[in-house]
C-alpha atoms as an extended CHARMM CRD file, in Angstrom:
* protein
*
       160  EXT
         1         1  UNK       CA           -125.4350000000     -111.4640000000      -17.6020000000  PROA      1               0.0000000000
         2         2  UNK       CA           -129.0140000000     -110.2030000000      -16.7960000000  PROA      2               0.0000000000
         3         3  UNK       CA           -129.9860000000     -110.5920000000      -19.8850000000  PROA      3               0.0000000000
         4         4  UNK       CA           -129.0110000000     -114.0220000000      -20.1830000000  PROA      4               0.0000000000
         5         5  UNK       CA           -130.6480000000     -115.3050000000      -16.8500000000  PROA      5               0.0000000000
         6         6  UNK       CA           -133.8670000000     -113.2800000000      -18.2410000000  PROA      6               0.0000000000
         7         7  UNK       CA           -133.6390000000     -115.5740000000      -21.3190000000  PROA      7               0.0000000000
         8         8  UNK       CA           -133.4570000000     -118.7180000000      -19.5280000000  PROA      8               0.0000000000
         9         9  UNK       CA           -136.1420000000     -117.9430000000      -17.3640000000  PROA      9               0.0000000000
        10        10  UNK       CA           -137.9900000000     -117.2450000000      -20.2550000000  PROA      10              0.0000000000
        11        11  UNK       CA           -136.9480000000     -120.3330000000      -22.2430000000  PROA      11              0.0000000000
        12        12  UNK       CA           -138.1400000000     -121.8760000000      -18.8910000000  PROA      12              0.0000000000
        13        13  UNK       CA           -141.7990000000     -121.0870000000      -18.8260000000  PROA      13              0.0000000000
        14        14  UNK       CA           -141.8830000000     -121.7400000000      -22.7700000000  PROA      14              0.0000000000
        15        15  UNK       CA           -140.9990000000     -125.0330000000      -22.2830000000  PROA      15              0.0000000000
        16        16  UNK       CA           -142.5410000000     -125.7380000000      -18.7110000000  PROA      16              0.0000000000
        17        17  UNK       CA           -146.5980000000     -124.2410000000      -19.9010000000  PROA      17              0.0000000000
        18        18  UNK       CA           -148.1560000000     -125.7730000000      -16.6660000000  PROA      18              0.0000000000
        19        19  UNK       CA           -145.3950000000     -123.4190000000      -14.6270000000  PROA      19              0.0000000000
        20        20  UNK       CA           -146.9230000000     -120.2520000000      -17.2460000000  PROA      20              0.0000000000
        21        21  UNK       CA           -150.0290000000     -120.4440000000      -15.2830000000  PROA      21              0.0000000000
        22        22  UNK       CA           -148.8660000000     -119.4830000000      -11.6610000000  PROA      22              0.0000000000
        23        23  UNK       CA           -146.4990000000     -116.9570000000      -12.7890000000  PROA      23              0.0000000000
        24        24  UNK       CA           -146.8850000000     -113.9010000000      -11.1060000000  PROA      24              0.0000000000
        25        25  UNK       CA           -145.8650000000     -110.0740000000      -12.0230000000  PROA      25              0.0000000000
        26        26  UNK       CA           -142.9930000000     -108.9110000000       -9.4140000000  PROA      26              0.0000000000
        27        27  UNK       CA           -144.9760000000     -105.2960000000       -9.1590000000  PROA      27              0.0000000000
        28        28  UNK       CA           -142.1440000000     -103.9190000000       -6.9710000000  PROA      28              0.0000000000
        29        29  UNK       CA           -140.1710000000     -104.5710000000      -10.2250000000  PROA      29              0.0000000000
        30        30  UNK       CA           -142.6210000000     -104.4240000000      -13.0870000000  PROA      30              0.0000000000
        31        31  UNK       CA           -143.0090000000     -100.8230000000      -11.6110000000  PROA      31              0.0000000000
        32        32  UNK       CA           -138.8590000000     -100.4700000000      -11.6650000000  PROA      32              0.0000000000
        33        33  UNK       CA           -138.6190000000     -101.1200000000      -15.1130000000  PROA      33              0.0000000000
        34        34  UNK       CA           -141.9970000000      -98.8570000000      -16.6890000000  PROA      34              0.0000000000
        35        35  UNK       CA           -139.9990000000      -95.9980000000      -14.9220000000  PROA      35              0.0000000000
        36        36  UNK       CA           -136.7910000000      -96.9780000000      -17.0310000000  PROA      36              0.0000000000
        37        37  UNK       CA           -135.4640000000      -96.0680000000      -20.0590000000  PROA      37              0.0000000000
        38        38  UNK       CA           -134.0740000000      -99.5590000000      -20.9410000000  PROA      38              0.0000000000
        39        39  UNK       CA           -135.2810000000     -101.1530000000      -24.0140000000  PROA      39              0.0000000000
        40        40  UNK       CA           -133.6880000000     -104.3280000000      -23.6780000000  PROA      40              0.0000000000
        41        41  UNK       CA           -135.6720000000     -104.5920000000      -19.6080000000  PROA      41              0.0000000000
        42        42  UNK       CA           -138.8320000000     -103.5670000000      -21.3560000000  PROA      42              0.0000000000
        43        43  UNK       CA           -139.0100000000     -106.4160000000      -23.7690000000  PROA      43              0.0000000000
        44        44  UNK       CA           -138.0740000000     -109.2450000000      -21.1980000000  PROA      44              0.0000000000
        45        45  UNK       CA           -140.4070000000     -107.3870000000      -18.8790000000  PROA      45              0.0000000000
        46        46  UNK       CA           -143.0370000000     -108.0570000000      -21.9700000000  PROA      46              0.0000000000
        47        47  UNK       CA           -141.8710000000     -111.4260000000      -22.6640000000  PROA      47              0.0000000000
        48        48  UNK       CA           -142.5600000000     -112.3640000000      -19.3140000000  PROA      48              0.0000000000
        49        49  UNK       CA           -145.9260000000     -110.7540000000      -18.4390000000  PROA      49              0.0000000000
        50        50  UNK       CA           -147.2790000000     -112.6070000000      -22.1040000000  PROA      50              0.0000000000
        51        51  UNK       CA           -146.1110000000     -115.7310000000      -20.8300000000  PROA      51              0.0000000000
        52        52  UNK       CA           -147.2810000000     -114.9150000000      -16.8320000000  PROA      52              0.0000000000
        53        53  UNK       CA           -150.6480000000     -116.1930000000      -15.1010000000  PROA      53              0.0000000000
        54        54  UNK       CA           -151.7340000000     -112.7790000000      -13.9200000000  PROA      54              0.0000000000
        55        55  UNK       CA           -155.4930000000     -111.8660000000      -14.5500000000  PROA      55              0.0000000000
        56        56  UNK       CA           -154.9120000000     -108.8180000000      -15.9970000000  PROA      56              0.0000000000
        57        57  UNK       CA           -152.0050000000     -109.2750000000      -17.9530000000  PROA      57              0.0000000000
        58        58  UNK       CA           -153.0020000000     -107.6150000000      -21.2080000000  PROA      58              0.0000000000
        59        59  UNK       CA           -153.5490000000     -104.4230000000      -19.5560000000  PROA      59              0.0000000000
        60        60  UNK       CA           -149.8090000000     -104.7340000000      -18.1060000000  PROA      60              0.0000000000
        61        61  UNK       CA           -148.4610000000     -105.7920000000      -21.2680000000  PROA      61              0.0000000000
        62        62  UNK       CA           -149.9430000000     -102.4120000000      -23.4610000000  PROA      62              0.0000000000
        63        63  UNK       CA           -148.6750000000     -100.4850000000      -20.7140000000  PROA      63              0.0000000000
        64        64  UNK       CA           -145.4770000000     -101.4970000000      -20.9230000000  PROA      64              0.0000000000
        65        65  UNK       CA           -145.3090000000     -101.7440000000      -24.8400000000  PROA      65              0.0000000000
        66        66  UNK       CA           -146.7590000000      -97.5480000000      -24.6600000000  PROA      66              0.0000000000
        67        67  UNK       CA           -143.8520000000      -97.3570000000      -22.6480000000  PROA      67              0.0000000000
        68        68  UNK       CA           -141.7920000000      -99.1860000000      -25.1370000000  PROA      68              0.0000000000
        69        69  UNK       CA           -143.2100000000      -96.4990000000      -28.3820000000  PROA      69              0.0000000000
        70        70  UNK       CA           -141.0670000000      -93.8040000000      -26.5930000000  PROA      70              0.0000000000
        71        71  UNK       CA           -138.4190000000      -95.7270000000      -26.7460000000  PROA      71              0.0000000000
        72        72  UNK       CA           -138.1880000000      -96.6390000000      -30.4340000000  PROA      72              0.0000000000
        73        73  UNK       CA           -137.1870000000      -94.9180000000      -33.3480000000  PROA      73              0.0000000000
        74        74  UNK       CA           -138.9210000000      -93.6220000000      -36.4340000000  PROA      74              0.0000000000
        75        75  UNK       CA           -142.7870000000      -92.1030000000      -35.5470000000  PROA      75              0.0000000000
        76        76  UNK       CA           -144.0420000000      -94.8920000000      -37.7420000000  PROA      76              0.0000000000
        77        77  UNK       CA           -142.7220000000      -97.4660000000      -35.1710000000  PROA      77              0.0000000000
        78        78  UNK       CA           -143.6110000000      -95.6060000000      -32.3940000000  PROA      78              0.0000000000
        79        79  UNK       CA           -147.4120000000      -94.9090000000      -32.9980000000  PROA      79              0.0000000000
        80        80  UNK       CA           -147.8870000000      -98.2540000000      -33.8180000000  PROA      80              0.0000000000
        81        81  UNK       CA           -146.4970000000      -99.8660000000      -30.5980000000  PROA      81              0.0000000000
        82        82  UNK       CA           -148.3510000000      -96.8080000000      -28.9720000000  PROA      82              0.0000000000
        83        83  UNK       CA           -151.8210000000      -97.2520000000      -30.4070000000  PROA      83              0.0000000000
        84        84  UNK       CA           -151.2780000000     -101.1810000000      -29.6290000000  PROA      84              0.0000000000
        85        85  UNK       CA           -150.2260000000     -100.9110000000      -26.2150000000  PROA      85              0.0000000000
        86        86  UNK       CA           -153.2760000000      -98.4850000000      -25.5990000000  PROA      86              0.0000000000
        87        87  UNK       CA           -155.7560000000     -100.8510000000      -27.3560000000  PROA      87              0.0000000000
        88        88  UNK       CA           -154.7890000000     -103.6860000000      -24.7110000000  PROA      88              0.0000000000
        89        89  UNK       CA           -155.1160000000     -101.2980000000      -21.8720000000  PROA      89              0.0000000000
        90        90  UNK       CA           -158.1820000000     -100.0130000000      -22.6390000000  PROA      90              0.0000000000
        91        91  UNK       CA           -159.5270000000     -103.1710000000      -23.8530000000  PROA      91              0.0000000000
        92        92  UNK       CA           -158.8800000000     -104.6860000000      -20.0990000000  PROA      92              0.0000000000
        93        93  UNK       CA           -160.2080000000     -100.9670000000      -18.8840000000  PROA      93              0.0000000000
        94        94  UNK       CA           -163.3160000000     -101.2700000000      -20.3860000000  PROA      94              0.0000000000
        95        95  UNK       CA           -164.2320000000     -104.4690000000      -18.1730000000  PROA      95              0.0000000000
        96        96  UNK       CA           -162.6240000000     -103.5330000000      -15.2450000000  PROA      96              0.0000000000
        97        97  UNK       CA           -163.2370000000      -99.7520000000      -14.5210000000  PROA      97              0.0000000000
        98        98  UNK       CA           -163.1860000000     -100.7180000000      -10.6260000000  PROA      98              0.0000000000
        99        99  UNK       CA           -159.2600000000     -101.3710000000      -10.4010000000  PROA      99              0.0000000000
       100       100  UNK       CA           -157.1170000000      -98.6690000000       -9.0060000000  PROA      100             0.0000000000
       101       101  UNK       CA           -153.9410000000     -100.3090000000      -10.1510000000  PROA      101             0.0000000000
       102       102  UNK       CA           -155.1360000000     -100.4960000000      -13.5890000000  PROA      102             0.0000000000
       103       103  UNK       CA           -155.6920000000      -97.0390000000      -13.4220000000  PROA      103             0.0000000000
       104       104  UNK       CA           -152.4620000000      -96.2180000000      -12.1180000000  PROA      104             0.0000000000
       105       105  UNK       CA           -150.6740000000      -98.1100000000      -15.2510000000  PROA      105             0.0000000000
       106       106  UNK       CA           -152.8360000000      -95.5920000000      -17.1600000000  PROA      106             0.0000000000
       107       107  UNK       CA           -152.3690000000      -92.5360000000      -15.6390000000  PROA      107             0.0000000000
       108       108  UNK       CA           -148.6760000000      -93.0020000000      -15.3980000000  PROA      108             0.0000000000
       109       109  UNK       CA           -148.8960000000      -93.2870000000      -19.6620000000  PROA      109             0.0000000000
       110       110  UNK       CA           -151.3070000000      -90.0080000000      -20.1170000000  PROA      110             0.0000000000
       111       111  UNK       CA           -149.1910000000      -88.3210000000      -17.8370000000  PROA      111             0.0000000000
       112       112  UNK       CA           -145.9760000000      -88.5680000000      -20.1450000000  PROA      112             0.0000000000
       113       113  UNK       CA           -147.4800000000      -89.3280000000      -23.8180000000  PROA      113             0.0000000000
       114       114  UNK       CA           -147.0100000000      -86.3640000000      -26.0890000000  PROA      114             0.0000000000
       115       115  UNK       CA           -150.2520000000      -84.4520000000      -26.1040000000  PROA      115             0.0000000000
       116       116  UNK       CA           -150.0180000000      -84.8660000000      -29.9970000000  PROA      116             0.0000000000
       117       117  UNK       CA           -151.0490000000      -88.6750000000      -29.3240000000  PROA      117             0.0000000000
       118       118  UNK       CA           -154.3530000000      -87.0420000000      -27.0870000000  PROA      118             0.0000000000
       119       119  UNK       CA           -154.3140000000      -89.0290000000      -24.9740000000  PROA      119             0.0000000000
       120       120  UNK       CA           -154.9940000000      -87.6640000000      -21.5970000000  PROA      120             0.0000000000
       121       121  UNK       CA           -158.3990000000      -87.3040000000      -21.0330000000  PROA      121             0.0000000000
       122       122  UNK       CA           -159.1060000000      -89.3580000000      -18.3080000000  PROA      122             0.0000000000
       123       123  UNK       CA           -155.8130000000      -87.8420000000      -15.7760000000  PROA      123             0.0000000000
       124       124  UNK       CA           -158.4930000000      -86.2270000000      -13.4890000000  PROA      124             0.0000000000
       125       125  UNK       CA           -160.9310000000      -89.2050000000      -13.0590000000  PROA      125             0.0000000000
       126       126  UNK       CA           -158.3000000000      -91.4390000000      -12.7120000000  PROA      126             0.0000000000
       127       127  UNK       CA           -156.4910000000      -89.3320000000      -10.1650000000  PROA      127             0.0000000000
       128       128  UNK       CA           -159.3230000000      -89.0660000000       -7.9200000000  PROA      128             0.0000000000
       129       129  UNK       CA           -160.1460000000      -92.9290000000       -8.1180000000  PROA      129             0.0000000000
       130       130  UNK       CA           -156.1290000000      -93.6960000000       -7.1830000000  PROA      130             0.0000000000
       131       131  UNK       CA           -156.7580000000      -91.1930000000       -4.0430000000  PROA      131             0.0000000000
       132       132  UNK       CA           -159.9750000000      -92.9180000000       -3.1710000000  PROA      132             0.0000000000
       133       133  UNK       CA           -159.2620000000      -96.5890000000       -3.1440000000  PROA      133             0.0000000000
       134       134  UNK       CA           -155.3890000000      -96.4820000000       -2.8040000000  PROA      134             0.0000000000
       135       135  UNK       CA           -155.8060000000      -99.0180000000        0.3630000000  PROA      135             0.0000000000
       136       136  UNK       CA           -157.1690000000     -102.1580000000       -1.8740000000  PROA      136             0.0000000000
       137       137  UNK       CA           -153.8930000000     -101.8970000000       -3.9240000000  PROA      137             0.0000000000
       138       138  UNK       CA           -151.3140000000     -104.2880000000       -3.6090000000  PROA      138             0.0000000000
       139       139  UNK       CA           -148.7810000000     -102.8830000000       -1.0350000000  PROA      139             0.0000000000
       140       140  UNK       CA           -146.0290000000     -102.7060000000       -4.1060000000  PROA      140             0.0000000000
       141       141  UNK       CA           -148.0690000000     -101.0850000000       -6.2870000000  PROA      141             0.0000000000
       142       142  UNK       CA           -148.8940000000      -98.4150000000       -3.2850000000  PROA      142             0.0000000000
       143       143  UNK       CA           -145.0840000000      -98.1440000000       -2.7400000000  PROA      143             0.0000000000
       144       144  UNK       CA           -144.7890000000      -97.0400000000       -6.7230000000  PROA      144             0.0000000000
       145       145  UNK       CA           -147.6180000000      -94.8830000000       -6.3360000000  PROA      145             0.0000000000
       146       146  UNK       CA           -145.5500000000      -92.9120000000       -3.7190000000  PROA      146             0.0000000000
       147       147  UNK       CA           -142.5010000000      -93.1050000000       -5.5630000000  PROA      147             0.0000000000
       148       148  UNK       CA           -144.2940000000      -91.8010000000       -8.8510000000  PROA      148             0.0000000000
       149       149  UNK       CA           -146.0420000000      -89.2930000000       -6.9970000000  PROA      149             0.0000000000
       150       150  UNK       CA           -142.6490000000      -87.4770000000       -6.0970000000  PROA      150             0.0000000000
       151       151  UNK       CA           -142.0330000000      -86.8190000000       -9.6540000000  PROA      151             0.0000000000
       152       152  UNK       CA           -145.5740000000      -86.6890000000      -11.0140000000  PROA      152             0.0000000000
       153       153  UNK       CA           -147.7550000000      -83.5190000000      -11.6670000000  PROA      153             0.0000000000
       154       154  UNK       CA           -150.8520000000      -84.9470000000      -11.1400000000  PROA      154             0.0000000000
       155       155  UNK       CA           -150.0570000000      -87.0430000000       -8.2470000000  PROA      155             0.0000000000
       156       156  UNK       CA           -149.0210000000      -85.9040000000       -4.7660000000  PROA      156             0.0000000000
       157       157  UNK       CA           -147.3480000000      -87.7070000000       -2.0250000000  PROA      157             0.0000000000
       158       158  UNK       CA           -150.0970000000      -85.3690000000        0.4600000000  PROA      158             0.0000000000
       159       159  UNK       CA           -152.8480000000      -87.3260000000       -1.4410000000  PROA      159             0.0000000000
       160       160  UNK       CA           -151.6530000000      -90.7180000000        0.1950000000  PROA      160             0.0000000000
Protein backbone atom coordinates (compact mmCIF):
# COMPACT_ATOMS: atom_id res chain seq x y z
CA UNK A 1 0.00 0.00 0.00
CA UNK A 2 3.01 2.32 0.76
CA UNK A 3 4.39 1.70 -2.13
CA UNK A 4 1.55 2.58 -4.12
CA UNK A 5 0.76 6.02 -2.39
CA UNK A 6 4.72 6.63 -2.93
CA UNK A 7 4.02 6.11 -6.68
CA UNK A 8 1.24 8.43 -6.94
CA UNK A 9 2.90 11.01 -5.19
CA UNK A 10 5.53 10.58 -7.46
CA UNK A 11 3.40 10.41 -10.63
CA UNK A 12 2.13 13.67 -8.95
CA UNK A 13 5.12 15.92 -9.07
CA UNK A 14 5.98 14.38 -12.66
CA UNK A 15 3.05 15.64 -13.95
CA UNK A 16 2.50 18.84 -11.69
CA UNK A 17 6.62 20.41 -12.50
CA UNK A 18 5.65 23.87 -10.97
CA UNK A 19 4.69 21.71 -7.54
CA UNK A 20 8.65 19.94 -8.17
CA UNK A 21 10.02 23.21 -7.19
CA UNK A 22 8.72 23.67 -3.52
CA UNK A 23 9.15 20.16 -2.63
CA UNK A 24 10.90 19.73 0.37
CA UNK A 25 13.04 16.64 1.93
CA UNK A 26 11.04 15.27 5.17
CA UNK A 27 14.70 15.01 7.06
CA UNK A 28 13.00 13.36 10.08
CA UNK A 29 12.25 10.69 7.40
CA UNK A 30 14.92 10.97 4.74
CA UNK A 31 17.10 10.16 7.88
CA UNK A 32 14.53 6.99 8.73
CA UNK A 33 15.03 5.46 5.60
CA UNK A 34 19.32 5.98 5.01
CA UNK A 35 19.30 3.98 8.38
CA UNK A 36 17.14 1.15 6.64
CA UNK A 37 17.79 -1.73 4.91
CA UNK A 38 14.81 -1.41 2.48
CA UNK A 39 15.54 -1.25 -1.11
CA UNK A 40 12.25 -0.64 -2.34
CA UNK A 41 12.14 2.90 0.49
CA UNK A 42 15.52 3.80 -0.88
CA UNK A 43 14.51 4.17 -4.46
CA UNK A 44 11.19 6.17 -3.79
CA UNK A 45 13.27 8.04 -1.25
CA UNK A 46 15.59 8.75 -4.58
CA UNK A 47 12.78 9.26 -6.83
CA UNK A 48 11.57 11.86 -4.74
CA UNK A 49 14.65 13.89 -3.69
CA UNK A 50 15.49 14.00 -7.92
CA UNK A 51 12.23 15.35 -8.43
CA UNK A 52 12.30 17.72 -4.92
CA UNK A 53 13.20 21.62 -4.78
CA UNK A 54 15.83 21.26 -2.10
CA UNK A 55 19.18 23.18 -2.73
CA UNK A 56 21.27 20.54 -2.11
CA UNK A 57 19.61 17.73 -3.47
CA UNK A 58 22.41 16.03 -5.37
CA UNK A 59 24.38 15.63 -2.33
CA UNK A 60 21.17 13.81 -0.71
CA UNK A 61 20.55 11.84 -3.65
CA UNK A 62 24.49 10.14 -3.80
CA UNK A 63 24.04 9.60 -0.28
CA UNK A 64 21.26 7.72 -0.48
CA UNK A 65 22.22 5.81 -3.78
CA UNK A 66 25.93 4.84 -1.54
CA UNK A 67 23.45 3.65 0.69
CA UNK A 68 21.62 1.87 -2.01
CA UNK A 69 25.39 -0.04 -3.39
CA UNK A 70 25.16 -2.05 -0.08
CA UNK A 71 22.13 -3.05 -0.84
CA UNK A 72 22.53 -4.56 -4.31
CA UNK A 73 23.91 -7.56 -5.56
CA UNK A 74 26.92 -8.48 -7.63
CA UNK A 75 30.27 -6.04 -6.71
CA UNK A 76 29.97 -4.82 -10.26
CA UNK A 77 26.56 -3.22 -9.38
CA UNK A 78 27.52 -2.16 -6.23
CA UNK A 79 30.75 -0.08 -6.96
CA UNK A 80 29.11 1.53 -9.57
CA UNK A 81 26.09 2.91 -7.62
CA UNK A 82 28.86 3.50 -4.90
CA UNK A 83 31.38 5.51 -6.89
CA UNK A 84 28.16 7.46 -8.35
CA UNK A 85 26.55 8.24 -5.25
CA UNK A 86 30.03 9.51 -3.90
CA UNK A 87 30.70 11.61 -7.06
CA UNK A 88 27.33 13.63 -6.33
CA UNK A 89 28.24 14.05 -2.74
CA UNK A 90 31.42 15.23 -3.16
CA UNK A 91 30.62 17.18 -6.13
CA UNK A 92 27.99 19.30 -3.81
CA UNK A 93 30.98 18.99 -0.97
CA UNK A 94 33.36 20.63 -2.87
CA UNK A 95 31.16 23.96 -3.01
CA UNK A 96 29.77 23.77 0.16
CA UNK A 97 32.47 22.67 2.76
CA UNK A 98 30.56 25.02 5.40
CA UNK A 99 27.39 22.65 5.87
CA UNK A 100 27.29 20.45 8.86
CA UNK A 101 24.41 18.44 7.55
CA UNK A 102 26.18 17.71 4.45
CA UNK A 103 28.79 16.46 6.41
CA UNK A 104 26.73 14.37 8.47
CA UNK A 105 25.25 12.51 5.16
CA UNK A 106 28.99 11.87 4.65
CA UNK A 107 30.22 10.74 7.67
CA UNK A 108 27.33 8.45 8.22
CA UNK A 109 28.63 6.67 4.55
CA UNK A 110 32.59 6.53 5.61
CA UNK A 111 31.55 5.29 8.75
CA UNK A 112 29.93 1.99 7.27
CA UNK A 113 31.60 1.65 3.61
CA UNK A 114 33.97 -1.28 3.48
CA UNK A 115 37.44 0.08 4.00
CA UNK A 116 38.23 -1.78 0.64
CA UNK A 117 36.20 1.19 -1.10
CA UNK A 118 38.82 3.83 1.08
CA UNK A 119 36.81 5.82 1.70
CA UNK A 120 37.11 7.27 5.09
CA UNK A 121 39.48 9.80 5.19
CA UNK A 122 37.74 12.67 6.15
CA UNK A 123 35.72 10.79 9.60
CA UNK A 124 37.89 13.01 11.91
CA UNK A 125 37.43 16.46 10.20
CA UNK A 126 34.05 15.86 9.68
CA UNK A 127 33.42 14.76 13.22
CA UNK A 128 34.81 17.75 14.73
CA UNK A 129 32.87 20.17 12.28
CA UNK A 130 29.34 18.14 13.28
CA UNK A 131 30.44 18.87 17.13
CA UNK A 132 31.20 22.46 16.34
CA UNK A 133 28.28 23.80 14.44
CA UNK A 134 25.61 21.14 15.42
CA UNK A 135 23.22 24.25 16.51
CA UNK A 136 22.76 25.71 12.72
CA UNK A 137 21.36 22.24 11.74
CA UNK A 138 17.92 21.74 11.09
CA UNK A 139 16.32 20.48 14.39
CA UNK A 140 15.54 16.93 12.45
CA UNK A 141 18.69 16.51 11.23
CA UNK A 142 20.07 17.23 15.03
CA UNK A 143 17.49 14.64 16.25
CA UNK A 144 19.28 11.93 13.67
CA UNK A 145 22.51 13.06 14.72
CA UNK A 146 21.59 11.87 18.29
CA UNK A 147 19.97 8.89 17.19
CA UNK A 148 23.09 7.91 14.94
CA UNK A 149 25.35 8.81 17.56
CA UNK A 150 23.97 5.92 19.86
CA UNK A 151 25.11 3.41 17.44
CA UNK A 152 28.03 5.22 15.81
CA UNK A 153 31.81 4.87 16.69
CA UNK A 154 32.81 8.06 15.81
CA UNK A 155 29.96 9.95 17.13
CA UNK A 156 28.92 10.34 20.76
CA UNK A 157 25.72 11.38 22.27
CA UNK A 158 28.36 13.39 25.14
CA UNK A 159 29.53 15.41 22.05
CA UNK A 160 25.95 17.05 21.69
Amino acid sequence: MKSILATLFLCACYFFPQAQSSLKIDRSNYYKIIASENLESINTQIEFVKNSGEKYKEAFEGALMMKKAGLLKGAPNKLKEFKAGRQKLEDILAKTQDNAELRFLRLIIQENAPKILGYHKELEEDHKYIVTNFKTIPEATQQAIRDYSKSSKILSLSDF
